[in-house]
N, C-alpha and C positions, 0 to 999 in steps of 0.2 A: 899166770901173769905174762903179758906178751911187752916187752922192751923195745928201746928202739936200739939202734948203732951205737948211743951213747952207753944203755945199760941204763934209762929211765922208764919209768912203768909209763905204758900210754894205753891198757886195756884189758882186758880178760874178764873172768868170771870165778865165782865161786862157785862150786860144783860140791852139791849135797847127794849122799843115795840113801834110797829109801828105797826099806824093802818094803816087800805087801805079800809076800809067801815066801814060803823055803826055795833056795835058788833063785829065787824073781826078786828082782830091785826096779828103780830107775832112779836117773840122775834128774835132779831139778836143781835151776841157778835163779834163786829167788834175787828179784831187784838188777837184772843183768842179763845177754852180760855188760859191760862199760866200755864204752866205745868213744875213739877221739869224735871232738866237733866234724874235725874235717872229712867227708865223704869217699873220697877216697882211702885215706887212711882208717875208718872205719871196715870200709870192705876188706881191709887186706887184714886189720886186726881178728873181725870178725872169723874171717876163713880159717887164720891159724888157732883162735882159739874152738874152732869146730874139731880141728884135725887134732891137736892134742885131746881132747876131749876120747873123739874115734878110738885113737891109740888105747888109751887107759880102757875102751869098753870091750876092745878086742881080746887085751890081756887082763878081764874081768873075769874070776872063774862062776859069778853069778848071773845070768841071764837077763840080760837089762831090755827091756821090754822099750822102752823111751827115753829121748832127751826132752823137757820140759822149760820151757823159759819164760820169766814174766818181765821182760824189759818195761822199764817207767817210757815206753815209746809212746808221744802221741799221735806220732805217723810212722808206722812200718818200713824202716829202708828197702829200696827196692831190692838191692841184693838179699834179702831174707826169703830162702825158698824153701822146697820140701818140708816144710812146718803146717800143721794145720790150727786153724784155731778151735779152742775149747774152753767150756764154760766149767769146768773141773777146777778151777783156778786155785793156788796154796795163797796165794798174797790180794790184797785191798787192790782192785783196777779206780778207783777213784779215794782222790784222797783232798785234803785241804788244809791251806799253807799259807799263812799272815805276812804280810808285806814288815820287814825289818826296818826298811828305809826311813817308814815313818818315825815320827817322835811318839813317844809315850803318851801323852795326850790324842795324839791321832789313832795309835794304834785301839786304845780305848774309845774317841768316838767312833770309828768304823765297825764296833760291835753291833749287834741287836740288843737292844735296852733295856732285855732281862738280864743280857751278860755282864755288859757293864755297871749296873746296879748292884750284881752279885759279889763284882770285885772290887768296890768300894766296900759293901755292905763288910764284907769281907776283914778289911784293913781297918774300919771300922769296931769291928768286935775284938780287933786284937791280935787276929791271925798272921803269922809270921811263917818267911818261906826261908829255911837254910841248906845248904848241900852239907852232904854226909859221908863221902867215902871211906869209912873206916871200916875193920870187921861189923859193928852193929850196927852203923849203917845197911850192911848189908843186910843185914838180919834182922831187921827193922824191914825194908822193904820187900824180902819174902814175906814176911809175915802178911805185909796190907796184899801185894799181889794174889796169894794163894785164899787169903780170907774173901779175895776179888770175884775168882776163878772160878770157887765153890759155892757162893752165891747164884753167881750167873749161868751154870754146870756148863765149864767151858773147860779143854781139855789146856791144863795146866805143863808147863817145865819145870822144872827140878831146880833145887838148891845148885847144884853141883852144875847144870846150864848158866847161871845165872855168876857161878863165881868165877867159871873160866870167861866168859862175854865180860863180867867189868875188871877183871884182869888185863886181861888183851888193851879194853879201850881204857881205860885210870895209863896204863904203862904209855898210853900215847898220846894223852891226855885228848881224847876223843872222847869221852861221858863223862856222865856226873849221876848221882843219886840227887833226888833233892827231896824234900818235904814240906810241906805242910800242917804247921803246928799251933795247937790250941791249947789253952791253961797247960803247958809242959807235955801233952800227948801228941803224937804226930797221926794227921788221920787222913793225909794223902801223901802219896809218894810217889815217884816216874824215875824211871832209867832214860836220860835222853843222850843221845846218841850224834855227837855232831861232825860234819865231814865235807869240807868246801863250803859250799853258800847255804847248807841246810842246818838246821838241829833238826831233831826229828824226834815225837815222843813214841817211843816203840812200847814201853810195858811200864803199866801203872795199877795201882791199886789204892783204895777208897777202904776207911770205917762206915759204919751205918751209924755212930751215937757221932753227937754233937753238927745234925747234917744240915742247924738250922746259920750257922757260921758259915758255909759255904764257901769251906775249906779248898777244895778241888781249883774253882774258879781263880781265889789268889795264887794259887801254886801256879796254874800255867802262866797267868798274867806276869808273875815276877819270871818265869824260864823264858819266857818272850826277853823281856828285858836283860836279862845273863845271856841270853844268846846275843841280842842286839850288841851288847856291852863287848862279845869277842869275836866282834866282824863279821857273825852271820847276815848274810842276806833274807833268809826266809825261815819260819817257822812252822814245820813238818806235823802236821797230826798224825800223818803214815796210813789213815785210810778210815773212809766214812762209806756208808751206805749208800747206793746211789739214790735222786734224792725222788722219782718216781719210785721207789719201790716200797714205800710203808711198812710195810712184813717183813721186811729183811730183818734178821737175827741182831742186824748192828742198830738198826733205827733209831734205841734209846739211850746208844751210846755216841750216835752220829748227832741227832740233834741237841743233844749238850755241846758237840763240837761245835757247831754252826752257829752259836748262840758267840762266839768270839769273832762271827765275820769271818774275812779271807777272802780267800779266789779258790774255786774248784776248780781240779784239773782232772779229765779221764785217760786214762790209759788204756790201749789195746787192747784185746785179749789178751789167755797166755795161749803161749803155743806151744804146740807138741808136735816131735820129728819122732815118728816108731821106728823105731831098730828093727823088733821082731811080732809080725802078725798075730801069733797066737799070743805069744806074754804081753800084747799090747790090751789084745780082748780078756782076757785075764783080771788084767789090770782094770779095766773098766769095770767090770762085771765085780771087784773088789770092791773098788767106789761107787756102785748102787747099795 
């Protein structure tokens, strides 16, 4: 975290390492790093939070091959140098985000008209959206997520990820569980995640019975509205398929998304600064 003179945060990153062999890590700062509006003060945020970064890799006793970073940038600051870009990417480079400002009736006409039929049809059969923060809350939405994961054979996080994340964000009131519930069973669930003008729906999970209630479609429709309802500006899907690429792995989870309208936004690449030549090619050659 980079302060100003005050001792107010105006930037940084979070810095994850990931290893890929014995002694071989590297760091990646997924969504970052966060940089002020203003351009100068971004350059000078940026520099320092490179330099501490340096520090910590120097007195690293594991051999960090790369820095890695996927800034939500839609135009690269010119001060970003020595980075190369790569299509290796850990995070969504396009994502799509519903306008807040509208009214609920608007938000719902600006869908495509299977969405919105969905989310009547929806409210219609009974479906009810509540938030849940409590132990079974939580346990409750492991349960939809991983029933999610295994379906889709997607590589899943752990109970024990999931209880320190809504820890952190419930303590700061930055998340919420919610659900989607039918005759007394809940058959969709999302951890969303909210932070200045965004919510953002990062991790969700679906049943496969009762799929003809169209449970899913009321849950985000009412987290649109709970966002709307506490000053968000926009509504975060966190990342869709881009929308030339039909085979992409997300494609039949992106165009459910796009069935709610929005505005798509692209992001940059991510980029990579290599530390060290060989743990760099290493690295790669781990990711083939």
């Amino acid at each position: 975290m980079i302060r100003d003179a005050g001792g107010l945060p105006i930037g940084g990153a979070r810095v994850y390492v990931r290893y890929f062999a014995k002694h071989r890590c590297y760091y990646h700062i997924p969504d970052g790093p966060v940089l002020p509006a203003d351009p100068n003060a971004a350059e000078q945020v940026f520099a320092a939070t490179m330099e501490r970064i340096d520090e910590h890799r120097q007195a690293d006793p594991c051999r960090v091959s790369h820095l890695r970073i996927e800034p939500r940038w839609q135009t690269q600051p010119n001060f970003v140098s020595r980075f190369r870009a790569t299509s290796m990417c850990n995070e969504p480079r396009d994502t799509l985000c519903i306008d807040l400002d509208l009214s609920p009736d608007e938000i719902l006409q600006q869908m495509k008209p299977k969405g919105r039929y969905n989310v009547r049809l929806a409210g219609k059969k009974g479906v009810t959206v509540v938030e849940d923060n409590s132990p079974q809350g939580l346990a409750d939405f492991v349960g939809l997520y991983k029933e999610t994961v295994q379906r889709q054979q997607i590589d899943a996080h752990s109970r024990n990820y999931f209880a320190t994340l809504t820890e952190l964000l419930f303590a700061r009131d930055r998340g919420s569980l919610m659900f989607a519930q039918y005759e007394g069973i809940r058959l969709a669930g999302m951890l969303m995640i909210r932070c200045g003008d965004y919510a953002t729906y990062k991790y969700g999970g679906t049943r496969l019975s009762h799929r003809s209630v169209m449970a899913p479609y009321r849950l985000h429709f009412e987290a649109m509205l709970d966002a709307k309802a506490r000053g968000h500006k926009w509504y975060d899907f966190y990342g869709v398929a881009p929308a030339d690429q039909p085979d992409d792995r997300w494609a039949d989870f992106s165009a459910f998304k796009r069935k709610f309208g929005g505005r798509e936004l692209h992001f940059g690449p991510a980029l990579d600064h290599p530390y060290h030549r060989d743990a760099y090619r290493e690295y790669r050659e781990y990711r083939k």
